[in-house]
C-alpha positions as CSV (number, residue, x, y, z in Angstrom):
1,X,-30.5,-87.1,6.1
2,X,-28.8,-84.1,8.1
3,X,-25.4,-83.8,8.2
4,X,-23.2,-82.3,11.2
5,X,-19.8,-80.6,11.6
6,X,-18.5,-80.1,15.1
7,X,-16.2,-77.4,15.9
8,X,-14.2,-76.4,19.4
9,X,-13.0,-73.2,20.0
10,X,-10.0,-74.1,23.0
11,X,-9.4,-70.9,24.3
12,X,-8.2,-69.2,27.3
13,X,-10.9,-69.0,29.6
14,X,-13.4,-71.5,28.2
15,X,-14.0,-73.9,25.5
16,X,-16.6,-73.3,23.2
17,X,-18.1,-76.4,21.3
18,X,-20.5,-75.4,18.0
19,X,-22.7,-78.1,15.9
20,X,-23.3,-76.3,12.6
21,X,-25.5,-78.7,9.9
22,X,-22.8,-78.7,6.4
23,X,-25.9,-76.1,5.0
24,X,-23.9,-73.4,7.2
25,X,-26.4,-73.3,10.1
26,X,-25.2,-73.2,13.7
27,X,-27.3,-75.6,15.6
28,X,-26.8,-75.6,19.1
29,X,-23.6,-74.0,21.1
30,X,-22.2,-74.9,24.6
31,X,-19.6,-73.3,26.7
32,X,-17.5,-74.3,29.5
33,X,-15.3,-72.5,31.6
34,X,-11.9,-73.6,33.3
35,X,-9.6,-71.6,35.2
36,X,-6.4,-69.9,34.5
37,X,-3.2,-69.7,37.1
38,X,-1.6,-66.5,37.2
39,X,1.2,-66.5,40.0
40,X,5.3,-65.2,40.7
41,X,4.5,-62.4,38.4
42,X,4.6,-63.4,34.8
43,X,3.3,-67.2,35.2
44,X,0.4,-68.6,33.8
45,X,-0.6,-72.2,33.8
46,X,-3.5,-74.2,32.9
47,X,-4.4,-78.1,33.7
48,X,-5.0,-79.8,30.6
49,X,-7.2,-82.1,31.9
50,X,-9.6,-79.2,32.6
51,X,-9.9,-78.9,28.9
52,X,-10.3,-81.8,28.2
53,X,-13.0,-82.4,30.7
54,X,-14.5,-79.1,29.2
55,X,-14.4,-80.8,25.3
56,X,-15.6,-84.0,26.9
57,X,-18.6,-81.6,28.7
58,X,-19.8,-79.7,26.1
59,X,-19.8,-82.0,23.4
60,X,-22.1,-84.3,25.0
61,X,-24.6,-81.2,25.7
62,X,-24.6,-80.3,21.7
63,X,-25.5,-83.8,20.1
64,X,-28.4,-84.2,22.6
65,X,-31.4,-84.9,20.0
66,X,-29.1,-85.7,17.5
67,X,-28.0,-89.3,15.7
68,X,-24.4,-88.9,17.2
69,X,-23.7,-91.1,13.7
70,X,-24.4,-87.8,11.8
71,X,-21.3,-86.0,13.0
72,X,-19.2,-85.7,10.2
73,X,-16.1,-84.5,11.8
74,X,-14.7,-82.7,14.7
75,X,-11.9,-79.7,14.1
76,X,-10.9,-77.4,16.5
77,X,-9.5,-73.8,16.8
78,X,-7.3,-72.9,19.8
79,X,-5.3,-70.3,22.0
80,X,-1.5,-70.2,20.6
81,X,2.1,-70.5,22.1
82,X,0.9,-72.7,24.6
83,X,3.3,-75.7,26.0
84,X,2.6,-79.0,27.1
85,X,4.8,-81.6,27.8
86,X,2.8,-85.3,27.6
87,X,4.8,-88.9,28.1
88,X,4.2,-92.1,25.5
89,X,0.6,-92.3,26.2
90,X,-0.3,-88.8,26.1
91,X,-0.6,-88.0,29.4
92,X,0.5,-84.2,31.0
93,X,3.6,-84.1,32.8
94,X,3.4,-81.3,34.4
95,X,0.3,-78.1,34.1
96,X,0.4,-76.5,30.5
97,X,2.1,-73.1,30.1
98,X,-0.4,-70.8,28.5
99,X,0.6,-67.8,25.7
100,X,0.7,-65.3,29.0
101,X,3.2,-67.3,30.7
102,X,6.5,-65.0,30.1
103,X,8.6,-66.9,32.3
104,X,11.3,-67.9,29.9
105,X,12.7,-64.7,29.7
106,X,16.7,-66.2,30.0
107,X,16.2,-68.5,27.3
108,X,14.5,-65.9,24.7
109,X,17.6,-63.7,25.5
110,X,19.7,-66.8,25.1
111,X,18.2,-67.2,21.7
112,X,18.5,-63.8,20.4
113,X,22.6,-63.7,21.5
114,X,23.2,-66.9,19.9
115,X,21.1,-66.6,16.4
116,X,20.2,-63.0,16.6
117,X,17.2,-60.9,16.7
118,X,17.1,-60.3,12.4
119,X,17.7,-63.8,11.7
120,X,14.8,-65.1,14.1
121,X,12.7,-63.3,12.3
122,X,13.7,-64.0,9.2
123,X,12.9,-67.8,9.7
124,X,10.0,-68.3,11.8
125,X,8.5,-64.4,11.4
126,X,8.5,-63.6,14.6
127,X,10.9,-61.5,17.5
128,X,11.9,-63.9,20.4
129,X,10.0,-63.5,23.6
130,X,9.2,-65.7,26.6
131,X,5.9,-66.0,25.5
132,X,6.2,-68.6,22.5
133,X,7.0,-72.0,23.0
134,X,10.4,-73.1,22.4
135,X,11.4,-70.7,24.9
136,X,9.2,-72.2,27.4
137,X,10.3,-75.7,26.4
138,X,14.1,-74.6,26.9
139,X,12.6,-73.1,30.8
140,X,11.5,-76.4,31.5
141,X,14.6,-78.7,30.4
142,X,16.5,-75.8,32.5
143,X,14.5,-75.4,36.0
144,X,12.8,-79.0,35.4
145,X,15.3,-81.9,33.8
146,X,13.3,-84.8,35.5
147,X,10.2,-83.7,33.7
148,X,12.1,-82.8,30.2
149,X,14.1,-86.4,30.0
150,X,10.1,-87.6,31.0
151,X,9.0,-85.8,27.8
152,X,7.6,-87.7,24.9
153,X,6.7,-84.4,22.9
154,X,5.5,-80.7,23.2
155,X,2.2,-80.1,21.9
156,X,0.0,-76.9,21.6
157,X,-3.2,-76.6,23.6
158,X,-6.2,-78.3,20.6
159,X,-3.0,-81.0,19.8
160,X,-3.2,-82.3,23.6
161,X,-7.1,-82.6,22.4
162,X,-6.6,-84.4,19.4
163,X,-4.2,-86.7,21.1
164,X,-6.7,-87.4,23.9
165,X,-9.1,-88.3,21.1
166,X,-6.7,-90.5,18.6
167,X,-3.6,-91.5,20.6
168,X,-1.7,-88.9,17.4
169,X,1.2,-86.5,18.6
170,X,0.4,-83.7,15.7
171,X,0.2,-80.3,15.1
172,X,-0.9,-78.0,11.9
173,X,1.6,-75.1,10.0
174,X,-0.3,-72.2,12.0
175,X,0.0,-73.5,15.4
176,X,3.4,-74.5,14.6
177,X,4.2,-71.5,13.4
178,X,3.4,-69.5,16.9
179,X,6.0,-72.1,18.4
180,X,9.2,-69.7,17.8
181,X,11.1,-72.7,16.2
182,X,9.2,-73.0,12.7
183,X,10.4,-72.5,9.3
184,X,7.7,-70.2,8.1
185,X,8.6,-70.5,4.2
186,X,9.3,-74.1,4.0
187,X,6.5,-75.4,6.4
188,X,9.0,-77.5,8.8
189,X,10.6,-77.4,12.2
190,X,13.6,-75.3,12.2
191,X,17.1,-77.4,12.7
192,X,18.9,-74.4,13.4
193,X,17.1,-72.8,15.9
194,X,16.7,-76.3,17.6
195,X,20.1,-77.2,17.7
196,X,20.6,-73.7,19.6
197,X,18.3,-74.3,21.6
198,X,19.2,-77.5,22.8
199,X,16.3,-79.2,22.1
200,X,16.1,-82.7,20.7
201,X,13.7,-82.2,17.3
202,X,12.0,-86.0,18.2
203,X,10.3,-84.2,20.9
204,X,8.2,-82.1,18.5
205,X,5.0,-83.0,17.1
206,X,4.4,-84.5,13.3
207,X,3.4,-81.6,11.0
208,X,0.1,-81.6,9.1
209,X,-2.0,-78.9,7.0
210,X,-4.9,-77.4,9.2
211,X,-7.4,-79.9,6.8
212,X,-5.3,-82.8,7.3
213,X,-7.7,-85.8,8.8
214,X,-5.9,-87.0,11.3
215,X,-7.4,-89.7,12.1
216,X,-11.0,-91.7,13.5
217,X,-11.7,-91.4,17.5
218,X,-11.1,-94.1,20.0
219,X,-13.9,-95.8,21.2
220,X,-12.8,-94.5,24.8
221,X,-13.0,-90.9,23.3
222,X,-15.9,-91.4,21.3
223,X,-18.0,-92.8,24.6
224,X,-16.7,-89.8,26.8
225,X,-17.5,-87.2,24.2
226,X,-21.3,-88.6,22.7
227,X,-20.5,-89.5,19.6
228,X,-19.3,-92.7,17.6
229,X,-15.7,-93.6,15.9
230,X,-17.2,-93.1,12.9
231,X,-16.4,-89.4,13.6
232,X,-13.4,-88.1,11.7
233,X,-11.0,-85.6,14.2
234,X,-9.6,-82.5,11.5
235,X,-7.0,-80.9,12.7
236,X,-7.6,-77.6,12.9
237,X,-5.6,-74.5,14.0
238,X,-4.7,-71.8,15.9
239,X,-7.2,-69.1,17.0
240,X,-5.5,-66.1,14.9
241,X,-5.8,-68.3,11.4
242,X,-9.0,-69.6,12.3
243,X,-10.6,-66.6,13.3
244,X,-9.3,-64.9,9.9
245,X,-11.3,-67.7,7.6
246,X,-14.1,-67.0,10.0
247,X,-13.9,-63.4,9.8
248,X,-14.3,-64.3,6.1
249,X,-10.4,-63.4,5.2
250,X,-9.6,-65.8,2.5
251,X,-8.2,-63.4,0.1
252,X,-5.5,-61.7,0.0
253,X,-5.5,-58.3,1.2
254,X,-8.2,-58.8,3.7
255,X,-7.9,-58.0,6.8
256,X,-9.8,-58.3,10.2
257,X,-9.6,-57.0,13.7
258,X,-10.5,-59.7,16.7
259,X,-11.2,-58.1,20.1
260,X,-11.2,-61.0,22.7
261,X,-9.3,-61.6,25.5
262,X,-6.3,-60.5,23.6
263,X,-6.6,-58.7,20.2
264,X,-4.8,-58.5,16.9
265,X,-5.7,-57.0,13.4
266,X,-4.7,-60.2,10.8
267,X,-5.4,-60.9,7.1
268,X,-4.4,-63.3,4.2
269,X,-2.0,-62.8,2.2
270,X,-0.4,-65.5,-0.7
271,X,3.1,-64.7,0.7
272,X,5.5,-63.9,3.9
273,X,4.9,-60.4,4.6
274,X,7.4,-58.9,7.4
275,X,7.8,-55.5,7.8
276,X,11.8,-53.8,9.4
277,X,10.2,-52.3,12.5
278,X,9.2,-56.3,13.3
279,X,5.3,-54.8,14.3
280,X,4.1,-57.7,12.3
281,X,4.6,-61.9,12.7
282,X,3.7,-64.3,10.0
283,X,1.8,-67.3,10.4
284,X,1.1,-70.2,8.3
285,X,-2.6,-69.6,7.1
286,X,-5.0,-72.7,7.6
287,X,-5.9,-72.2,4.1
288,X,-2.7,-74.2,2.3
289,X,-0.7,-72.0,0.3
290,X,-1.1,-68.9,2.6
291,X,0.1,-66.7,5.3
292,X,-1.2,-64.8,8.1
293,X,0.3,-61.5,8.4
294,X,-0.7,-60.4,12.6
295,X,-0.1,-57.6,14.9
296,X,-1.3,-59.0,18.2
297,X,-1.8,-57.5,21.9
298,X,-1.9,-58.4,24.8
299,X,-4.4,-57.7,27.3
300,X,-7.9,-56.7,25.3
301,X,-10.7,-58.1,26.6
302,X,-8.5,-58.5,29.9
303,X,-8.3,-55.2,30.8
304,X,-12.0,-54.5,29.8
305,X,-12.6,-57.5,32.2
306,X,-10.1,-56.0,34.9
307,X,-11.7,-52.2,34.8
308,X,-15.0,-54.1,35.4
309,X,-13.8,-56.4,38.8
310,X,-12.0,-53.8,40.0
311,X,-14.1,-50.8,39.4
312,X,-17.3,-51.9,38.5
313,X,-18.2,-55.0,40.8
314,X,-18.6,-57.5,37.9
315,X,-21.6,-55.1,36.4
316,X,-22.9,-56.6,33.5
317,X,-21.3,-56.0,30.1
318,X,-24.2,-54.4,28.4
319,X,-24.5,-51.8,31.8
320,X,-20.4,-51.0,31.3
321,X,-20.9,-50.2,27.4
322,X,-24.2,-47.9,28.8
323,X,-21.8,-46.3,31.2
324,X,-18.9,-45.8,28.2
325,X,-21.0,-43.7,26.6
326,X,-22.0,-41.2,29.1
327,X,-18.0,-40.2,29.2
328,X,-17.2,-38.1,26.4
329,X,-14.5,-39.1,23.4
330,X,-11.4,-39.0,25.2
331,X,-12.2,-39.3,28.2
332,X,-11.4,-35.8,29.8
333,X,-7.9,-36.7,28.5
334,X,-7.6,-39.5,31.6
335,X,-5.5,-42.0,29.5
336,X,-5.0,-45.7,30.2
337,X,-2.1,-47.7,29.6
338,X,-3.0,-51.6,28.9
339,X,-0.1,-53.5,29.7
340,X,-1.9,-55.2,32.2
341,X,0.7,-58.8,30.9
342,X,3.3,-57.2,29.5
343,X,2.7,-56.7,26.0
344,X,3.9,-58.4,22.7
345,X,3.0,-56.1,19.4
346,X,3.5,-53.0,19.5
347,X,5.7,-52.8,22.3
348,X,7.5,-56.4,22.7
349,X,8.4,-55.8,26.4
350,X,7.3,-58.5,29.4
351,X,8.2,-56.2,32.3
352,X,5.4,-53.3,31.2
353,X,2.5,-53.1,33.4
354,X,-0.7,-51.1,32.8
355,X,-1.7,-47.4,33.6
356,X,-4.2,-44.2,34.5
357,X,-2.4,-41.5,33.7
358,X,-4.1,-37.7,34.3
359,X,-6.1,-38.1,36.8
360,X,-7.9,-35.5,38.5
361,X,-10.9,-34.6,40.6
362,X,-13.5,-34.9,37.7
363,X,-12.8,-38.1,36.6
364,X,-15.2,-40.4,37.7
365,X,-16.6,-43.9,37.0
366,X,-17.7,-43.7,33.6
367,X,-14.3,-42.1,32.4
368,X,-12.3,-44.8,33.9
369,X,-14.0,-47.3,31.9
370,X,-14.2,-45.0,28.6
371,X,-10.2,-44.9,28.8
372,X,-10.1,-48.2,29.4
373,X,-11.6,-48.8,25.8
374,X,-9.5,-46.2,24.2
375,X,-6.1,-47.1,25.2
376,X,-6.7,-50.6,23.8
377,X,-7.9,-49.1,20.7
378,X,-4.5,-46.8,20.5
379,X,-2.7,-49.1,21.1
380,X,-4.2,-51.3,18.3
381,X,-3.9,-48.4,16.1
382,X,0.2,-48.5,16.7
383,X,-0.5,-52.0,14.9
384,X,-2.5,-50.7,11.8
385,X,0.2,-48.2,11.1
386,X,2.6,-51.0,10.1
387,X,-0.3,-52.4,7.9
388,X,-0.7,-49.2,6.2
389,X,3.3,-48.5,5.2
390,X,2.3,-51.1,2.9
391,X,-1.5,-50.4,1.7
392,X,-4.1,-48.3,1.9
393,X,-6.5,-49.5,4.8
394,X,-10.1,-48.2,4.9
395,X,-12.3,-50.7,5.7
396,X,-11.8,-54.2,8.1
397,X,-14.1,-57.1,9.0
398,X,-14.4,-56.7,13.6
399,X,-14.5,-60.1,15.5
400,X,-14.5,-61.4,18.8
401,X,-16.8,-60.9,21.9
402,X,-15.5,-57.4,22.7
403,X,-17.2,-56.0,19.5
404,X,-21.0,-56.6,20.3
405,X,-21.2,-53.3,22.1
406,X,-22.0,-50.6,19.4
407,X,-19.8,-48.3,21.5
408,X,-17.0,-50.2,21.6
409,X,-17.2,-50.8,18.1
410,X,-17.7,-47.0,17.6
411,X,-14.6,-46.2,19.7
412,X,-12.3,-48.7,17.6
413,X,-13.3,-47.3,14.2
414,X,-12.7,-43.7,15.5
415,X,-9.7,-44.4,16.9
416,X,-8.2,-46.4,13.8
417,X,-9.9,-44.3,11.0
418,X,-11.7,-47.2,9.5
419,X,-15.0,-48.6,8.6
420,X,-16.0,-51.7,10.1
421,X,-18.2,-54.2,8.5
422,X,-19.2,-56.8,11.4
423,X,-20.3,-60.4,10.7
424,X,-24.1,-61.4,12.1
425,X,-22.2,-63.4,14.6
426,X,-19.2,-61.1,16.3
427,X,-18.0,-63.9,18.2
428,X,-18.2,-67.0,16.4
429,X,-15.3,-66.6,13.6
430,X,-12.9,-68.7,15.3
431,X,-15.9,-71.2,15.8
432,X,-17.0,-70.9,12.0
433,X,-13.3,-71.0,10.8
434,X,-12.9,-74.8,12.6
435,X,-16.0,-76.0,11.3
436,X,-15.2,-74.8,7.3
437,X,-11.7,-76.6,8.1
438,X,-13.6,-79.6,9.3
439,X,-15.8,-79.8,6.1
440,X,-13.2,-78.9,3.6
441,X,-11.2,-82.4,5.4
442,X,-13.9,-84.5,5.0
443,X,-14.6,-83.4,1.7
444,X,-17.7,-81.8,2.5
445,X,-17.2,-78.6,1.0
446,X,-15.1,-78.0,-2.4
447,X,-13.2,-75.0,-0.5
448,X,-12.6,-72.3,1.6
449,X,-15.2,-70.0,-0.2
450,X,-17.9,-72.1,1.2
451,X,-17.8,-69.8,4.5
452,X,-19.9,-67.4,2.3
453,X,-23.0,-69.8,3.7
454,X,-22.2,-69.0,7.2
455,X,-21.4,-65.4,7.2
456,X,-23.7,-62.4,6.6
457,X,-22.0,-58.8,7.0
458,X,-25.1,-56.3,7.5
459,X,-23.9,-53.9,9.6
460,X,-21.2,-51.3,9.3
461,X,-19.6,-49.1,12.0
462,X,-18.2,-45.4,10.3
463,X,-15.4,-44.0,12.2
464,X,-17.3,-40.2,13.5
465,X,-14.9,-37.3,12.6
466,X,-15.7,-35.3,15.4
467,X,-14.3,-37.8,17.7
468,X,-11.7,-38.8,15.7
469,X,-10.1,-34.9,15.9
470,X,-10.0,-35.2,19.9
471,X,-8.5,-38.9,19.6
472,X,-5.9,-37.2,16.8
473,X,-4.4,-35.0,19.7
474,X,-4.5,-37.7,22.1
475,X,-2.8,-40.2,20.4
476,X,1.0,-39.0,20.7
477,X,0.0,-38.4,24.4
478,X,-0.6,-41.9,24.3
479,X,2.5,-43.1,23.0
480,X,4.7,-40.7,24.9
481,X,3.3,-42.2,28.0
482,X,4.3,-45.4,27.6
483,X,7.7,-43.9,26.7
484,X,8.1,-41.8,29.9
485,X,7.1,-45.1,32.0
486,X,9.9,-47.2,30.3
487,X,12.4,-46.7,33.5
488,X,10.0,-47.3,36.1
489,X,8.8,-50.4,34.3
490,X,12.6,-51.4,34.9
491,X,12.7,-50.5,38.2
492,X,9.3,-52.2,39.3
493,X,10.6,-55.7,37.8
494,X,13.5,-55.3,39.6
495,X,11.2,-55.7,43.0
């Protein structure tokens, strides 16, 4: 009799919900999209309820067909650094604040005076910013006390899920570890950055490893979502950790580049690797026993998807990639800037915004949409310089929706100098990662190796020399840029 694993991939513009059979097959697939609040600059909230309506949605569209007693278990992989406050039974006090919401810039600066900027780093492997939780947990008991005193506990974006589904208030090491309050080397919340903070520590989630069953459904849940409580509910983790089991990452040394909505070049590695120019965080891996070096950005896929309302009126992605390649490499030296929300890695500033820079008469559609491409990929190369102080990189696994084009593909491995061998299915790592997670909890699989039956790498992307030359000459242009627009950044958030 056939046997089914669900994952959900929760991220920021949709949720994704995959049935795979435990062989490694992927079934069926259904997405749903919800809607993201960006307002007053640098806030962005989601309603929870939208995702959960979303889970709800597409899980019942996937076991159509299907003995809903065959589901195994249900994991999940999610967006990061999100914040949601729920009461006793679980319900939202107020709309989530997403990983884009930079808000909390006070507190962050709080936290760096008080415990400093090396010793942050030093515990949880990350720089304080706005964007990670804690900070936006210390912005609400500041601008929203009613709601804080209200609070029950924080929990990241899948953990609302799972609480919807088993009445649990959990989390797992990687999404606690893109919290900002996490002690990275002993797995556990962080007393002295919580007692800075101000923060009571009962208001945090219970900490599990990603594999951790958590428990069986509710009937409730099990009704609204098609399936039965005989369904076990995995825990899961975040998208980066996911996505680098999915990407097929589960040694150490490996690393991967994921082009989504944001982007970030991660790996696996059997210890806490920080580097002194603070390029790189560390996560807890969902693979127990190890870490997830990362160098993320910000605004990836976003400003592929901005260029392409705002230029292009909403043209088809394949049609964009076509137009990509009738601009040359480089782009007739117009440059682009993509800091469209502030950026994290390599920069770490919230009041940056994005850029065309060189723009003359010539330029036209096609080059505006080329440069679009290449800043993100300069940018991500800034991040695979720290990666290389400390090995030799020549080859990486490419992930995420923004690497089916050929082109883009091509444009990445030129500008970063390496070969790129690219899974059959680009944009189902973090997908595949929460459904290994789900089997490997159930007992299902004997370990993490078994995502060899659900990946096949058959295609490779060589960087071109040619292009690389003209992206050599670019590339301090690049960073100069962002440089020279360092005082008017100041200036502009001062509007």
């Amino acid at each position: 009799m056939a046997k089914y694993l669900i994952s959900h991939d929760l991220g920021t513009s949709s949720n994704k919900a995959s049935l795979f059979s435990t062989e490694g097959e992927l079934i069926k697939s259904h997405t749903v999209p919800y809607e993201v609040h960006f307002f007053h600059k640098n806030y962005a909230e989601q309603d929870p309820e939208e995702w959960w309506q979303a889970v709800c949605q597409a899980t019942r569209e996937i076991v159509k067909g299907i003995d809903p007693s065959e589901v195994l278990a249900v994991s999940f992989s999610s967006q990061m650094q999100a914040c949601i406050v729920v009461d006793r039974e679980g319900k939202a006090l107020r709309p989530a604040m997403i990983w884009a919401d930079h808000r909390a810039e006070k507190q962050a600066e709080y936290l760096e005076e008080k415990i400093g900027f090396d010793r942050m780093y030093e515990i949880n492997g990350h720089r304080v910013s706005p964007s990670y939780s804690i900070e936006k947990l210390m912005w609400i008991k500041e601008h929203e006390p009613e709601i804080y005193g209200k609070t029950y506990k924080m929990l990241l974006a899948k953990d609302y899920i799972i609480c919807r589904l088993t009445g649990a208030f959990v989390t797992d090491y990687s999404e606690a570890s893109g919290t900002d309050v996490f002690d990275l080397r002993h797995l556990k919340w962080s007393e002295e950055i919580l007692e800075t903070a101000g923060i009571d520590p009962g208001k945090l989630p219970e900490l599990h490893a990603s594999t951790d069953v958590i428990g069986e459904m509710t009937a409730e849940a099990a009704a609204e979502l098609g399936l039965t409580t005989k369904t076990k509910v995995v825990c899961g983790g975040g998208d980066g950790p996911c996505s680098a089991l999915g990407a097929g990452c589960v040694e150490d040394g490996q690393l991967f580049l994921s082009f989504g909505t944001s982007a970030w070049i991660a790996g696996t590695s059997g210890r806490v690797e920080l580097d002194r120019e603070k390029t790189l965080i560390g996560f807890g891996h969902v693979v127990p026993g190890k870490y997830m070096p990362c160098g993320t950005m910000q605004a990836a896929g976003s400003s592929y998807s901005y260029i392409r309302h705002a230029l292009c009126d909403d043209m088809p992605y394949e049609k964009l990639n076509e137009l990509i390649e009738k601009s040359p490499a480089g782009a007739e030296n117009l440059i682009f800037l993509p800091y469209l929300l502030g950026e994290r890695r390599p920069r770490w500033n919230p009041n940056t915004s994005a850029a065309f820079l060189g723009i003359k008469p010539e330029h036209e559609k096609k080059d505006y949409v080329r440069a679009v491409i290449e800043g993100i990929a300069m940018n991500m190369e800034l991040i695979l310089k720290a990666y290389r102080k400390q090995a030799k990189i020549e080859t990486m696994n490419l992930t995420g929706g923004g690497a089916k084009g050929q082109i883009v593909a091509q444009i990445l491995a030129d500008v970063l100098g390496v070969r790129f061998q690219m899974p059959d299915c680009v944009e189902a790592a973090t997908a595949i990662g929460a459904a290994v997670i789900a089997g490997v909890g159930v007992g299902v699989f004997d370990g993490f190796e078994e995502i060899r039956r659900f990946l096949k790498f058959e295609k490779q992307v060589e960087p071109n020399k040619e292009n690389q030359q003209v992206y050599e000459k670019l590339k301090p242009v690049f960073d100069e840029a962002y440089t020279c627009m360092l005082p008017l950044y100041e200036q502009l958030s001062k509007l």
